[in-house]
C-alpha positions as CSV (number, residue, x, y, z in Angstrom):
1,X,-148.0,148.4,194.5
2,X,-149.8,149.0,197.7
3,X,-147.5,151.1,200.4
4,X,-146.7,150.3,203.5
5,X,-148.0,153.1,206.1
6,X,-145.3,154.8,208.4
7,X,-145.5,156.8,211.3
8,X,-143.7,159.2,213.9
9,X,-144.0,159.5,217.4
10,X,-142.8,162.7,218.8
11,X,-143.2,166.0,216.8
12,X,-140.0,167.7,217.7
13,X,-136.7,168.8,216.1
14,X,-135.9,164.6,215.3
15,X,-139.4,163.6,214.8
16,X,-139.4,166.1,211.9
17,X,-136.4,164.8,210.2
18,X,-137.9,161.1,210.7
19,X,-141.1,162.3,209.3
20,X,-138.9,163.8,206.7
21,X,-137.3,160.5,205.5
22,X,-140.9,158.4,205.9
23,X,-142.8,160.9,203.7
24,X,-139.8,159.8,200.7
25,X,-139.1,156.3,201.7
26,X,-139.7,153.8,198.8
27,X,-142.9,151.7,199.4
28,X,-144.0,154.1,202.1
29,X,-146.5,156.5,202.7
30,X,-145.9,158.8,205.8
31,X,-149.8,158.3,207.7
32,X,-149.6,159.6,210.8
33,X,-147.7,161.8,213.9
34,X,-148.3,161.6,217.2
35,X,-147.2,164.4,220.2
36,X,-149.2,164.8,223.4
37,X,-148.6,168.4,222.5
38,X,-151.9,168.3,219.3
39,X,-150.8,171.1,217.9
40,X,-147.5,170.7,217.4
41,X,-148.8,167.4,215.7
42,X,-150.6,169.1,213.5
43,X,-148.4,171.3,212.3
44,X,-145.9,168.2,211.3
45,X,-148.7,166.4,209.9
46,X,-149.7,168.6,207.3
47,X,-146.6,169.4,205.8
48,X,-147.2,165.7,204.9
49,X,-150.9,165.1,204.5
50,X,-150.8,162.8,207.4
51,X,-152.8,162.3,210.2
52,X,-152.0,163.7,213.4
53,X,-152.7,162.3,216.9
54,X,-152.5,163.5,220.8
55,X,-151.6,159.7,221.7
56,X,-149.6,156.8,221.0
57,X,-152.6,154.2,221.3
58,X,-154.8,156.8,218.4
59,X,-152.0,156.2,215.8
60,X,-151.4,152.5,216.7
61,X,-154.9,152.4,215.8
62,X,-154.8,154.0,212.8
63,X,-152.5,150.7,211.3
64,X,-149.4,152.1,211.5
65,X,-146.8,149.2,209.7
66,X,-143.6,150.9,210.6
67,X,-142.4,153.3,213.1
68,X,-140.3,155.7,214.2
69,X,-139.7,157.0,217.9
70,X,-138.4,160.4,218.4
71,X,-139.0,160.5,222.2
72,X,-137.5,161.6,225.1
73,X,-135.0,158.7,226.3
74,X,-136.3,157.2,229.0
75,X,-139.7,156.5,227.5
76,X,-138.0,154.6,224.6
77,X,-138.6,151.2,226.0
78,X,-142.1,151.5,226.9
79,X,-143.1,153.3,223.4
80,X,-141.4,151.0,221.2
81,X,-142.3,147.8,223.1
82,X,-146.1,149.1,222.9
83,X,-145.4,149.4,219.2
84,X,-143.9,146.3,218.2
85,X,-146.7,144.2,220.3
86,X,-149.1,146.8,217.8
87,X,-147.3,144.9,214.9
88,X,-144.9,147.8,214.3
89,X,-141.4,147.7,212.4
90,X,-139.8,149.9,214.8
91,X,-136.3,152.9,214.4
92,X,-135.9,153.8,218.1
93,X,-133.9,157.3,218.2
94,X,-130.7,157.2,219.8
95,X,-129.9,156.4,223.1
96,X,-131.8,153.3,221.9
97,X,-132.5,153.7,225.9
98,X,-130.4,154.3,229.5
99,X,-129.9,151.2,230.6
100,X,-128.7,147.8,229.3
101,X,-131.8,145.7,230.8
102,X,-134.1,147.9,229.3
103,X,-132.3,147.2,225.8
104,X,-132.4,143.4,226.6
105,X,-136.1,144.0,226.9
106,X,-136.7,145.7,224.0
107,X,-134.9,143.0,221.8
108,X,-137.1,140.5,223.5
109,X,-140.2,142.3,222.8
110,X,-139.2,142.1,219.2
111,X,-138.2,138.5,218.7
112,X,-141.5,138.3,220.4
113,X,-143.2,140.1,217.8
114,X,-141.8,139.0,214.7
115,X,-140.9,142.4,214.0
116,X,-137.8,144.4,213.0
117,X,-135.9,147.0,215.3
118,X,-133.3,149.5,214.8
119,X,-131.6,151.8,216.6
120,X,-131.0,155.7,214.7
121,X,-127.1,155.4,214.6
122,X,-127.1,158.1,212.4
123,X,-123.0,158.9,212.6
124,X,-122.3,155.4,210.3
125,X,-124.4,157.1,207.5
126,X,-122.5,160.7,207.6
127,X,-120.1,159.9,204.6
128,X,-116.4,161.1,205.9
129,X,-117.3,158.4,209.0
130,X,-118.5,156.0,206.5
131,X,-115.7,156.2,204.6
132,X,-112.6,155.8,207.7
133,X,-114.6,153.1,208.6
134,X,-114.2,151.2,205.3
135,X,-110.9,152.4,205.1
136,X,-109.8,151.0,208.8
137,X,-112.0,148.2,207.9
138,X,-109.8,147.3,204.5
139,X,-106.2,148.1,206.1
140,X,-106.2,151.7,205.0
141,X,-103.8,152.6,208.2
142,X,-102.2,148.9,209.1
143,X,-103.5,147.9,212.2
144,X,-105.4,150.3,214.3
145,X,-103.0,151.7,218.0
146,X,-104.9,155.2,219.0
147,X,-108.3,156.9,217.9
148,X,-109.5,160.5,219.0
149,X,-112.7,161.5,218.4
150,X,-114.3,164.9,219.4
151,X,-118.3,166.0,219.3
152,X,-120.1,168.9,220.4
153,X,-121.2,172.2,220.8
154,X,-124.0,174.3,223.0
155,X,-126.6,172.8,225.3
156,X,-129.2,171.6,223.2
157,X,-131.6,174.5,223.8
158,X,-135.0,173.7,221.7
159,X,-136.1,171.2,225.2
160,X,-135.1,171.3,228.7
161,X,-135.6,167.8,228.9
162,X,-131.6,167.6,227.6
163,X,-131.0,169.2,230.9
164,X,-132.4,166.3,233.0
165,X,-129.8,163.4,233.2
166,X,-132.6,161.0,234.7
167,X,-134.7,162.1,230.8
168,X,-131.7,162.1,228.3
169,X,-128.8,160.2,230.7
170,X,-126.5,163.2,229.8
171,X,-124.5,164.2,227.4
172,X,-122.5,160.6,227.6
173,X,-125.9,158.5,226.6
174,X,-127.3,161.8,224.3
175,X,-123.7,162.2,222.4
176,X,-121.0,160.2,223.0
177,X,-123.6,157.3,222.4
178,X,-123.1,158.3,218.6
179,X,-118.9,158.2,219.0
180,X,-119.4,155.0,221.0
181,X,-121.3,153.0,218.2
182,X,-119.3,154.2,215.8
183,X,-116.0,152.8,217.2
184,X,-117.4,149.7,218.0
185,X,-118.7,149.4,214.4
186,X,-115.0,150.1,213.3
187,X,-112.7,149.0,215.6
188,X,-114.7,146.5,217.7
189,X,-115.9,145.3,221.1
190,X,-114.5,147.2,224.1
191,X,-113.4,145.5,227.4
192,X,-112.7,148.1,229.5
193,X,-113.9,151.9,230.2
194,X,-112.9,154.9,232.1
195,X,-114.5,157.9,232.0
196,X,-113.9,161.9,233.9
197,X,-116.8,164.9,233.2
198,X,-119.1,167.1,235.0
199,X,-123.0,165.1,235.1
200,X,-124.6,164.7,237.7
201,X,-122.3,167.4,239.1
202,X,-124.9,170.1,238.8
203,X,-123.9,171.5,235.5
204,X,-126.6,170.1,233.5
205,X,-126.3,172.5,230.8
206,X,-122.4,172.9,230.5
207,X,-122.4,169.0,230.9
208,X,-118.6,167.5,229.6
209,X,-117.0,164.2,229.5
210,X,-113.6,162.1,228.1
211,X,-114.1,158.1,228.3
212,X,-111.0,156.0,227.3
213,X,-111.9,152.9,225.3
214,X,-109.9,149.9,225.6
215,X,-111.1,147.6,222.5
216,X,-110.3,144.1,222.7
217,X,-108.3,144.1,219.6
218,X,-105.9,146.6,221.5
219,X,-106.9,149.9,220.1
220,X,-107.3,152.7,222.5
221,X,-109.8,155.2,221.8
222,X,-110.6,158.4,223.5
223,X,-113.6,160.7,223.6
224,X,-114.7,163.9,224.2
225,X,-118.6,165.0,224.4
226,X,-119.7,168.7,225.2
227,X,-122.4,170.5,225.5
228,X,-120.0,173.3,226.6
229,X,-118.7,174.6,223.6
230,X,-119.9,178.6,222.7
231,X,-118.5,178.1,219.3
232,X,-121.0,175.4,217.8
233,X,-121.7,172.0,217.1
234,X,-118.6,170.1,215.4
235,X,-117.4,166.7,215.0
236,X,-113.8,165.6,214.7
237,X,-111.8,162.3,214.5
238,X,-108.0,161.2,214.2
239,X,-107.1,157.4,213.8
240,X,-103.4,156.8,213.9
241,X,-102.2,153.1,212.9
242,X,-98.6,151.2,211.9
243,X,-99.2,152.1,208.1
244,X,-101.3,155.9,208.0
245,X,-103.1,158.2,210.0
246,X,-107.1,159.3,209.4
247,X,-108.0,162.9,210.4
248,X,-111.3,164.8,210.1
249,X,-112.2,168.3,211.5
250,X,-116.4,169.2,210.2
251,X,-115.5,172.4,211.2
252,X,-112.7,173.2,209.0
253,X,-114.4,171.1,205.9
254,X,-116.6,172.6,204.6
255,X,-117.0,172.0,200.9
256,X,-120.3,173.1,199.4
257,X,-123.1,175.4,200.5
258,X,-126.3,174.4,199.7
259,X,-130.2,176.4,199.4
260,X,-133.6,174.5,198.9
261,X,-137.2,175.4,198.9
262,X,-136.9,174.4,202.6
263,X,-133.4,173.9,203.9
264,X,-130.2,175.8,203.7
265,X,-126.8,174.8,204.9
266,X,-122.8,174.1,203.8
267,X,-120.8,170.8,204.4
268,X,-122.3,167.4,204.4
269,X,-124.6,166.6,202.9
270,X,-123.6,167.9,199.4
271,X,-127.0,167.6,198.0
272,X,-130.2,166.7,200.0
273,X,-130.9,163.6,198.3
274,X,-127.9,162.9,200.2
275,X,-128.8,163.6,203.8
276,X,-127.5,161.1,206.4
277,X,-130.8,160.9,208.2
278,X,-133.0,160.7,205.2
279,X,-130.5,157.3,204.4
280,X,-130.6,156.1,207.8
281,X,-134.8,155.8,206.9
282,X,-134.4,154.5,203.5
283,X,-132.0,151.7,204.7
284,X,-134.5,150.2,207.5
285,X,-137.4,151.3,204.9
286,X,-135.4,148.4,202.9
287,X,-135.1,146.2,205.3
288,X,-138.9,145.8,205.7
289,X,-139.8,145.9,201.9
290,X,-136.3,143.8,200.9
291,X,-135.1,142.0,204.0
292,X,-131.9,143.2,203.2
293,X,-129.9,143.3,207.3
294,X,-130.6,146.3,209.1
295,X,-127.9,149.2,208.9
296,X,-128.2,149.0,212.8
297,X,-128.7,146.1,215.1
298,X,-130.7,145.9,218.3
299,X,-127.9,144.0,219.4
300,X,-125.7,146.8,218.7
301,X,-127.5,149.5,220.2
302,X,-127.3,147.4,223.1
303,X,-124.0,147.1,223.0
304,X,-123.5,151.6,222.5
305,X,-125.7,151.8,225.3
306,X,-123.5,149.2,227.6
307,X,-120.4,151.3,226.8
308,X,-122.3,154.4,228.0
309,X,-123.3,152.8,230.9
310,X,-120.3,151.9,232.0
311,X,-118.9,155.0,231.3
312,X,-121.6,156.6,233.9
313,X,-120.6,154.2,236.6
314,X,-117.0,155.0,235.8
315,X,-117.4,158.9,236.3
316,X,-119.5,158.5,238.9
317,X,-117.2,156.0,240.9
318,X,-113.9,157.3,239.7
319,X,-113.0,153.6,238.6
320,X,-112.2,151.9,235.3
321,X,-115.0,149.7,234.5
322,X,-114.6,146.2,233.0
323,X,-117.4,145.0,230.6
């Protein structure tokens, strides 16, 4: 059977992993990459055999089917609404972009096309959050009344571009966009948000934040994003309800240590077959080639994005925000 051709745009840290989870997609074969920096490109390119490209119109060109973009955040819009109008299936990295109307846009541009797009929630395909939210989802602790959840680390020093709120919205649209989807995947819609931290405050790189989530089922949730932390990148939740309490620390769990030709690590994933972004690929890859329903929604990346946005109005006005 003939493969569909897939392609990355964006060469960095994330664009790897995409190109990654292409290059062993089922009914794929990973074509092309596309940086303005060539040789950087290049480099990811021939780990694969593909193609590389110094612009997003060259690979469009080249009759890229499916697509991911591994941009800065606030080009998302314009890159994947170029794409899909190209005939692209489209994964949009996370923040699927900074601002609800640009969302609204982009799920226009798709119904437009007659294309798929999906949004790289990658935290719903990391197994321990997976499985609380099956286990909330099938009564595991009564009915949901408080959730904590905790991310985090260092500033993300591989690209200033992190550092620039107006680029990557901060570390509310960079990481508590991942905490924020994943709550209202488990525990559902939000109606009101308030939110304390430091962007915009001129501490860009020790950028902080708590947001309070009041979901319209009655839960409260509360979250804290860093990029503050000297010891490392973790991720924690607790979920306390009438009938049990959930608790996970990634920092205290770790289970297995793993060594391959090209990666090393301990914790999740347990194997690399199992990796959470390689999954996260595979599951929109069978969405194309299967029409099973996307893993992740436009309509839900809208919606993470929305939550984030409000939570930037609420810091920045010191008022609760109603959505």
């Amino acid at each position: 059977m003939t493969k569909l051709k897939a392609g990355v745009i964006g060469a960095g840290g994330m664009g790897a992993t995409h190109a990654r989870g292409w290059a062993q997609a089922a009914g794929f074969e990973l074509v092309a990459i596309a940086d303005v920096d060539f040789p950087k490109a290049e480099a990811l390119a021939s780990k694969y055999g593909a193609q590389a490209f110094d612009s997003v119109e060259a690979l469009l060109a080249a009759g890229v089917e499916a697509l991911s973009v591994c941009l800065p955040s606030n080009l998302h819009r314009g890159i994947t609404e170029q794409a899909l109008a190209a005939g692209c299936h489209v994964m949009c990295e996370k923040p699927m972009a900074l601002s609800v109307t640009d969302c609204e846009a982009m799920i226009e541009a798709a119904k437009t096309a007659g294309r798929l797009l999906s949004v790289a929630q990658v935290v719903r395909f990391f197994p321990e959050f997976a499985n609380a939210h099956s286990l909330v989802q099938s009564g595991g602790v009564g009915k949901p009344a408080v959730v904590r959840t905790r991310r985090g680390g260092g500033f993300p020093g591989w690209s200033s571009w992190f550092g620039d709120e107006a680029q990557s919205g901060g570390v509310l649209f960079d990481l508590a966009v991942h905490d924020i989807d994943w709550l209202l995947w488990t525990f559902g819609p939000v109606e009101r948000v308030y939110a304390k931290g430091l962007t915009g405050r001129g501490f860009e790189q020790l950028d902080h934040a708590l947001i309070t989530l009041r979901h319209t089922s009655g839960a409260i949730s509360h979250t804290e994003v860093t990029w503050a932390d000297p010891k490392g990148g973790g991720a924690t939740f607790e979920i306390a309800g009438d009938a049990g309490l959930l608790s996970h620390d990634s920092r205290k769990e770790v289970s297995l240590s793993f060594r391959t030709e090209t990666r090393t690590g301990s914790g999740r994933p347990l194997i690399p077959s199992d990796d959470p972004y390689d999954k996260q690929i595979a599951a929109f890859a069978r969405a194309i080639t299967e029409g099973v329903p996307l893993a992740v929604t436009a309509d839900e990346g809208r919606s993470a994005v929305a939550v984030a946005a409000a939570a930037r109005e609420s810091l920045k006005t010191g008022r609760a925000i109603a959505l």
